[in-house]
C-alpha positions in Angstrom: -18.9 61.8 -40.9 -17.2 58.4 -39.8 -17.9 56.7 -36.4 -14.4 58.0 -34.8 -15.3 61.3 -35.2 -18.7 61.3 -34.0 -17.7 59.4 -30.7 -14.4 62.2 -30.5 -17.4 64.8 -30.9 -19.6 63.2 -28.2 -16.8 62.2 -25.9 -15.4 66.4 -25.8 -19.3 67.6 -25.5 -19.7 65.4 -22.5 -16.2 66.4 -21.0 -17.9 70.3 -21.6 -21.0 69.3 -20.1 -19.3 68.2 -17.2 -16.7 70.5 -16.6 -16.9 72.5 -13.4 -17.5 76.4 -13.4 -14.6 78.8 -12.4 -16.5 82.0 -11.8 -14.9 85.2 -10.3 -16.7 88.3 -9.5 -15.0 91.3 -8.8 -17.2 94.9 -7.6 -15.9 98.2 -6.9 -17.9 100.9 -4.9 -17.0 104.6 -4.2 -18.7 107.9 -2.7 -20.0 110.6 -5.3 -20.8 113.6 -3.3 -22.7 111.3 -0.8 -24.2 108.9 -3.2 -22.4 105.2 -2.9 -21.8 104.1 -7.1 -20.9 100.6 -8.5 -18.0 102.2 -10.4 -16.6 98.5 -11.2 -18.1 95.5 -12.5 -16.0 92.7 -13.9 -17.4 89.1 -14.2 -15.9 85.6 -15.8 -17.9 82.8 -15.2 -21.5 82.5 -13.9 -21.7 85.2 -11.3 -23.4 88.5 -12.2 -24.5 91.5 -10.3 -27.6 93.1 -10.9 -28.2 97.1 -11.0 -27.8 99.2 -8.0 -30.4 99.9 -6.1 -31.5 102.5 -3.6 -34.2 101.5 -1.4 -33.1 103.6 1.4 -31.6 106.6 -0.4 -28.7 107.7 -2.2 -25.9 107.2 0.6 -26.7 103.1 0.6 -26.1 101.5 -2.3 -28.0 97.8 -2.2 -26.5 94.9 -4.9 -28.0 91.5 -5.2 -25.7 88.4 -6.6 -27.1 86.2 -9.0 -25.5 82.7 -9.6 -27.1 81.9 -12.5 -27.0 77.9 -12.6 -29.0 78.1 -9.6 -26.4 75.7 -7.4 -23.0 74.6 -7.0 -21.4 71.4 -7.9 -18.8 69.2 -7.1 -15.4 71.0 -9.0 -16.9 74.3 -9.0 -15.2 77.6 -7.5 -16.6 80.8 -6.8 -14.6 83.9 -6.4 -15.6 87.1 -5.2 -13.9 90.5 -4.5 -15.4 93.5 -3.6 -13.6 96.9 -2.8 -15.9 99.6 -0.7 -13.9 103.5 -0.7 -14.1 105.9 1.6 -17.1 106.5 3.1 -19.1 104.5 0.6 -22.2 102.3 2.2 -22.7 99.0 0.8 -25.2 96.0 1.4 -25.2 93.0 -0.6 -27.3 89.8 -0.4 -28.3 87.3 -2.6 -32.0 86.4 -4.0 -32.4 83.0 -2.5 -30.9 80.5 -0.4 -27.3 79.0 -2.2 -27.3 75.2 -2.8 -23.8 73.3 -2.7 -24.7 69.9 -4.4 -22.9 66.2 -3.9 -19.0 66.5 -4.5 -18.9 63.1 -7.0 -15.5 63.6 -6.0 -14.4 67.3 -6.6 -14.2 69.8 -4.0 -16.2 73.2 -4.9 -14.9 76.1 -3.2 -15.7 79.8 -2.3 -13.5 82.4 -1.9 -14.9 86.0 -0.5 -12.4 88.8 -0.2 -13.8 92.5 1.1 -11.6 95.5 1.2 -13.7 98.1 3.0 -11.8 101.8 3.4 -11.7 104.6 5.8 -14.9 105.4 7.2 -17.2 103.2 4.7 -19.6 100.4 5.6 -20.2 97.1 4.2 -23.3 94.6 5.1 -22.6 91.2 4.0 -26.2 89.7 4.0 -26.4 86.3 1.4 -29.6 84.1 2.2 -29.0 80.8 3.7 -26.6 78.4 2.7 -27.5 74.6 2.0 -25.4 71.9 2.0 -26.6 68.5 0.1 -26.3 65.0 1.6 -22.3 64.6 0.3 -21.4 67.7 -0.9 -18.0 68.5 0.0 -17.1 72.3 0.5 -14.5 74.8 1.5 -15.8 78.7 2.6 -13.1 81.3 2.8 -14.1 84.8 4.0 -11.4 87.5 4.1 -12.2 90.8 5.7 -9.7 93.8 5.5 -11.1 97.1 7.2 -9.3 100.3 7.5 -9.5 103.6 9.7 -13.1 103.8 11.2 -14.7 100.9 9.0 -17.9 99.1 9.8 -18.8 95.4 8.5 -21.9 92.9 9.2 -21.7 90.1 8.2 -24.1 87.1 8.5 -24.5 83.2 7.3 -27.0 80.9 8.1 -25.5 77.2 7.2 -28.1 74.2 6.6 -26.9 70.9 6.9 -29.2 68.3 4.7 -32.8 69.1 3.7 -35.0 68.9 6.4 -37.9 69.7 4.7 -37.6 66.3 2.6 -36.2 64.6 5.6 -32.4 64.5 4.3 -29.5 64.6 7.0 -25.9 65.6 6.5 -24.7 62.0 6.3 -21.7 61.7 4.3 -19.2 64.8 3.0 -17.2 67.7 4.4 -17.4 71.3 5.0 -14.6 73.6 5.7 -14.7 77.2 7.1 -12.1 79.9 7.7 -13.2 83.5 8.3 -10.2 86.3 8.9 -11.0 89.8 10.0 -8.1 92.2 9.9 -9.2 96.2 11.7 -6.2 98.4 10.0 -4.2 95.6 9.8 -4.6 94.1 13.1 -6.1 90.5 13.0 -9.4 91.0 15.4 -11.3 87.9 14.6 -10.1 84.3 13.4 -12.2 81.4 13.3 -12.4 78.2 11.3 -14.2 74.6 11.5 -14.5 71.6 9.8 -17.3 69.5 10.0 -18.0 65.7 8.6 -21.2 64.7 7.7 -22.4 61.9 10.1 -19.0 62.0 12.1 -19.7 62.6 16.2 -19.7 66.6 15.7 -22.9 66.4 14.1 -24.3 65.1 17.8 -21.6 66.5 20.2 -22.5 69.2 22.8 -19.4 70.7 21.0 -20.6 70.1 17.8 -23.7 70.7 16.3 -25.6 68.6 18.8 -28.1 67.1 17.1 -28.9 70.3 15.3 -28.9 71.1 11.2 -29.1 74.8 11.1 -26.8 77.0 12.8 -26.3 80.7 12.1 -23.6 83.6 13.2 -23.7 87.3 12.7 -20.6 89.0 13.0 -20.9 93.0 13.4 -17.4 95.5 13.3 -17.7 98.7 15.0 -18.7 101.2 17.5 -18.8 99.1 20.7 -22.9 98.7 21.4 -23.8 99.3 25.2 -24.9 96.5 27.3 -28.5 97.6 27.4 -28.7 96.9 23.9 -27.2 93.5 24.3 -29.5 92.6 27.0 -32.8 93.3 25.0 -32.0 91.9 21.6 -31.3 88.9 24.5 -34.8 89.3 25.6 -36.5 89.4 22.2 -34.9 86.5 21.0 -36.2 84.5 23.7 -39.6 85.6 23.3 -39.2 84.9 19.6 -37.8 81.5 20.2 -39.9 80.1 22.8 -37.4 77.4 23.8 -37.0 76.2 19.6 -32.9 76.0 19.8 -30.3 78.1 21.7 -29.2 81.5 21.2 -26.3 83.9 22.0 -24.8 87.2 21.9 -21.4 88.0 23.0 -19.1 91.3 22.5 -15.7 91.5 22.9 -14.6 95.0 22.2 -15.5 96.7 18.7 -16.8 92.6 18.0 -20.1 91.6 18.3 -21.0 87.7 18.1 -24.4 86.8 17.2 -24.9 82.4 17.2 -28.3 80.2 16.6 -28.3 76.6 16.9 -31.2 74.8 16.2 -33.2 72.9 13.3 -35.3 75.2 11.4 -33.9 77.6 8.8 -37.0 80.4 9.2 -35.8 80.8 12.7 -32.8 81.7 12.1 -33.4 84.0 9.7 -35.8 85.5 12.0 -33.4 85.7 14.7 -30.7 87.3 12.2 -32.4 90.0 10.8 -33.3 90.5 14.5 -30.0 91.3 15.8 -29.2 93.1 12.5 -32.5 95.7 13.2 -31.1 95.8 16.9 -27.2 96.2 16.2 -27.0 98.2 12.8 -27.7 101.7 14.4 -25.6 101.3 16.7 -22.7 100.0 14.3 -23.3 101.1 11.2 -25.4 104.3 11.6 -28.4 103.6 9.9 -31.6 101.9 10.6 -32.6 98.7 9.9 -34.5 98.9 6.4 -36.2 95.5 5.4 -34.6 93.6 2.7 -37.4 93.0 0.5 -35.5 90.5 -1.2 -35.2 87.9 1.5 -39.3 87.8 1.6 -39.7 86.8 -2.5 
């Protein structure tokens, strides 16, 4: 084999290697009789799905996603679509925290689109999210719930490692959440935040901070009382370590931590989930053994 072809053979393995991922995910529950199925599974790329699991009976129907490569590069684009029938019960999460790494110069993306039908349920409930020193990202989350629907949904964003002392210096991150109640748009938000830019320290930024959190809940208005002590309890829990809110306005229930530790807010998540998920989805709150591993 002469030179030219060896370097042509090096030159398209290293244009392979480097190539970003384009993974789509695409999941399809449905009620049997009372017992919520996966009935559709269809995966390109490295996003998988593992077995359904039951661990609080037959009428919830629990899936973990797996992203295989373990972190998300600069380039890379995750899609996920996930249909929930009538009165199906869904909860999905994730096994560990997702990791968006430096951009070298290519945006990665991820696109989350949930169709959730006439009285069914669906818990979005992924592990943290953390976003490497000049990683450069774009989240897209779009909600579509019909007739008597319930959704929670939560995200806890880290900005930098603090654990090995790294700040969000440099980069971008770009959010846009829609939530559309039988076609009515009942929830818009979206952000975009530079690394080192003056949001990072604003009072109407981040403030300083490198972890802030938000649980979003779709439903049966919860009464004040409710409100008042998950209030409480998070101040007891917090003891002064960052700031914490709850707001409802109507069937939507805001749940916000700002502060600088990641445990905390899952603590203070998972918190207003066991407090709120009663009262909007109709169950109790069953611990997600998955977040402790």
């Amino acid at each position: 084999m002469n030179s030219d072809v060896m370097q042509a053979l090096h030159f398209n393995a290293n244009a392979s290697a480097n190539a970003p991922w384009q993974a789509h995910l695409r999941l399809g529950f449905s009620d049997d009789c009372g017992t919520t199925r996966l009935v559709e599974r269809l995966h390109t790329g490295p996003l998988r799905v593992q077995k359904a699991l039951y661990p609080e009976g037959k009428q919830n129907c629990h899936a973990i996603i797996v992203h295989p490569p373990g972190g998300v590069v600069g380039g890379d684009e995750l899609n996920i679509d996930v249909q929930v029938g009538t009165g199906a019960h869904v909860v999905i999460t994730t096994p560990g925290a997702a990791k968006w790494y430096k951009a070298n110069g290519r945006i990665s993306k991820q696109t989350v689109a949930i169709q959730v039908d006439a009285y069914a349920s669906m818990e979005w409930l992924p592990q943290e999210t953390i976003f490497f020193d000049a990683a450069h990202v774009q989240l897209t989350h779009a909600i579509s719930l019909e007739k008597e629907a319930r959704y929670i949904a939560c995200d806890i964003l880290c900005f930098g490692r603090g654990a090995s002392g790294e700040r969000f210096n440099t980069g971008k991150i770009t959010q846009r959440t829609t939530i559309r109640s039988e076609g009515k748009l009942i929830w818009f938000e979206q952000g975009a935040l530079a690394g080192g830019s003056a949001a990072m320290s604003s009072h109407l930024g981040l403030n300083g901070n490198t972890v802030c959190a938000t649980l979003i809940a779709v439903g049966k208005a919860v009464p004040a009382s409710i409100i008042d002590a998950l209030r409480q309890e998070a101040s007891v829990v917090m003891d002064g370590a960052g700031s914490f809110g709850v707001t409802q306005v109507k069937s939507v229930i805001v749940v916000r931590y700002l502060g600088n530790a990641s445990e905390m807010a899952r603590k203070l998540m998972l918190l207003a989930w066991r407090f709120l998920r009663p009262k909007v989805i109709g169950h109790e709150a069953v611990e997600l053994r998955i977040w402790n591993t």
